[in-house]
C-alpha positions, 0 to 999 in steps of 0.5 A: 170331544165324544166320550163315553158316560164312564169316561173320567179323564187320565191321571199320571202314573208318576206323579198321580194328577188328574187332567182331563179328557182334553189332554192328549199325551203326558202329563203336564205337569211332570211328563209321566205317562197318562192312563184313561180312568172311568167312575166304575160306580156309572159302569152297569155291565153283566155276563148276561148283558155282554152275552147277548152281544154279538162277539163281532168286535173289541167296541162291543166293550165301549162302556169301559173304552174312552169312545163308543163304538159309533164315533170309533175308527175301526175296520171290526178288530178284535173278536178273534178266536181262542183255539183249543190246542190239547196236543199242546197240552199233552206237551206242557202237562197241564189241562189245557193249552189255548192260543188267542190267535191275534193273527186274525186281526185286520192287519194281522197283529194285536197292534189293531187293537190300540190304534183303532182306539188311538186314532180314534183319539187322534181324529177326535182331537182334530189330529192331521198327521199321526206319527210313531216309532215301530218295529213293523207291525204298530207302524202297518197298523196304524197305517191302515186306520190313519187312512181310514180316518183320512189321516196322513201318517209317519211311521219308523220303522228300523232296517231290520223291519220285515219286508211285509210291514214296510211294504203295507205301511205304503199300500196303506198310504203312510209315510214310512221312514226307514232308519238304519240300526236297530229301534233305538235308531228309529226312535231317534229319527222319529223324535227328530221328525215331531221337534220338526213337525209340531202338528203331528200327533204322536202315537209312540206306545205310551205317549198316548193312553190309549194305545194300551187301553185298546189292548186290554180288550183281548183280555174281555175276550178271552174269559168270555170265551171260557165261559167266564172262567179266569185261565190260570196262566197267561203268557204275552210276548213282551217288547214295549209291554202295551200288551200285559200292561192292557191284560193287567187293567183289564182283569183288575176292572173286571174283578172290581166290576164283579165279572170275575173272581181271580186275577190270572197269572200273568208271564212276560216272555221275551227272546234271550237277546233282549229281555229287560224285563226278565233280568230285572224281574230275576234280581227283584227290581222295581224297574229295568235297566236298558239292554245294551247290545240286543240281538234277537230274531225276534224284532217286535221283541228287539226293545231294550229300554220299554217304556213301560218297564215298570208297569209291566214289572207290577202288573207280573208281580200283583198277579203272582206271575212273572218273566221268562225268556228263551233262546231264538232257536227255541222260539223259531222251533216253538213256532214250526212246532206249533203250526204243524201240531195245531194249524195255527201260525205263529209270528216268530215274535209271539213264539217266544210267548209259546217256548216261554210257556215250555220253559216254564212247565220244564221249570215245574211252574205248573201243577197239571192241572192249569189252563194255560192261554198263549197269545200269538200277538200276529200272523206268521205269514208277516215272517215266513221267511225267518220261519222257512230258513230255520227249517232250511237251517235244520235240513229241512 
């Protein structure tokens, strides 16, 4: 198995056990999930060195990536762009407003970055077929890189999974499995399908280390985008947390690595009908309780018991962030807002990341003069019908 020189093995979150690179999911020892660990001491990586890069994909950072780039499964996610929104700003009240626009990932999602580096992973491994749960969008991802790597992939997604998302999973030759209900319902189905299948590979969020450990590129993207300057504000729409918890290990690496000074705030936002996180971050607990009916528009955030909850929970706090949760209505509005104020498209999901961040100026979080970056986590199209029918809903 190819790994990188920095590359230590996984070490337990639960219990603390180091196990090597060997290993493909949880712990042995306890079942705890498993994170990717690196001698940083072995990392020799500047400004300057990362500079003279081209900014052309998430494995131009290998060093600190379990697998360089030339054994990687990867169609050039990452590298997308990080949009000045000074409208934006006016509206919040602060200095300066930025969306990282994930959208224009490959299949249109944040999700490309944790599958090109799980797969990869599951190639390595000599994996035949990989399988998860999804809302929709991990399932079209990791869709697209099992066929690139010659992989047969299972995916679950539930009934309520956008046309967009099953449709694709098939064109990109997987297997999708509809289940009707909500998540829960899928994530049953899929579990039933790995105690019959005991060679697939599961890519469940968190099973793997390393679908998280590929989200924490788009955070050494965007400080290199502002010129090595930490924004003050991040704010991530939060279902499983694969996201924040990659942005909260990327900063702390790059501020134990001496690329940056500061950690940036980060703020988990989540719809008003599912947010587990928010309540538990609201009554100063450790970990979440599962939401017991959720309901919300917003299906990539429709999770009630994240598997990471804990985690995402630490990451908020050590960063003196925190957890902010809105409406559907106001996220749908946020979302039509912002694509007639700035051109961008936001998938109703990554919305709620958008009217997070105005509820928190509403709430005085800010002072005015912070930079505040929003994460659309996919491409609005992949939604264009919840989009289109709130405008009709409004008489438009």
């Amino acid at each position: 198995m190819e790994t990188t020189d920095a590359f230590a093995g996984l070490e337990c979150v639960d219990c603390g056990a180091t196990v090597g690179a060997t290993e493909s999911h949880r712990c042995p020892d306890c079942g705890g999930s498993l994170d990717p660990t690196y001698e940083y001491d072995a990392i020799d990586l500047d400004r300057e060195t990362l500079g003279s890069r081209p900014l052309d994909s998430q494995w131009r950072y290998d060093e600190l990536l379990p697998f360089a780039r030339e054994s990687a499964v990867t169609t050039n996610e990452g590298a997308t762009p990080l949009v000045d929104c000074p409208d934006l700003a006016d509206e919040l009240g602060v200095e300066r407003v930025l969306i990282k626009d994930e959208g224009r990932n490959p299949t249109g999602t944040s999700k490309d970055r944790g599958a090109s580096v799980a797969v990869t992973a599951a190639a390595h491994h000599g994996a035949t077929d990989v399988a998860l749960p999804s809302t929709g969008n991990g399932g079209q991802a990791v869709a697209a890189y099992a066929g690139r790597a010659g992989l047969e992939s299972h995916a679950y997604l539930p009934s309520r999974s956008g046309f967009t998302n099953k449709a694709m999973v098939n064109v990109h030759g997987g297997d999708m499995n509809v289940v009707g209900g909500r998540f829960g319902d899928a994530v049953g189905a899929f579990e039933e399908g790995l105690e019959e299948h005991d060679d697939w590979y599961s890519l469940r969020s968190f099973d793997t280390p390393y679908r998280h450990e590929g989200a924490k590129t788009l955070f050494y993207e965007l400080v290199e985008q502002l010129e090595w300057t930490v924004p003050d504000a991040i704010c991530y729409p939060t279902g499983t947390g694969t996201g924040l918890v990659g942005l909260g290990k990327a900063a702390t690496e790059y501020r134990d690595l001496g690329l940056i000074d500061d950690l940036p705030a980060l703020y988990a936002a989540q719809a008003s009908g599912c947010a587990p996180i928010v309540e538990a971050f609201d009554d100063g607990r450790d970990d979440h309780d599962p939401v017991e009916h959720p309901d919300t528009i917003c299906g990539e955030l429709e999770i009630p018991d994240p598997a990471a909850g804990g985690r995402v929970l630490e990451a908020i706090r050590e960063t003196d962030g925190g957890a902010v949760a809105t409406e559907d209505p106001d996220i749908l509005e946020a979302a039509v807002q912002v694509a007639q104020t700035t051109g961008l498209e936001l998938i109703p999901s990554a919305a709620a990341a958008a009217s997070g961040a105005w509820e928190l100026a509403e709430r005085g979080t800010f002072d005015g003069d912070e930079t505040v970056v929003v994460v659309n986590t996919g491409s609005g199209n992949k939604e264009a019908d919840v989009l289109r029918s709130h405008l009709m809903s409004q008489g438009v």
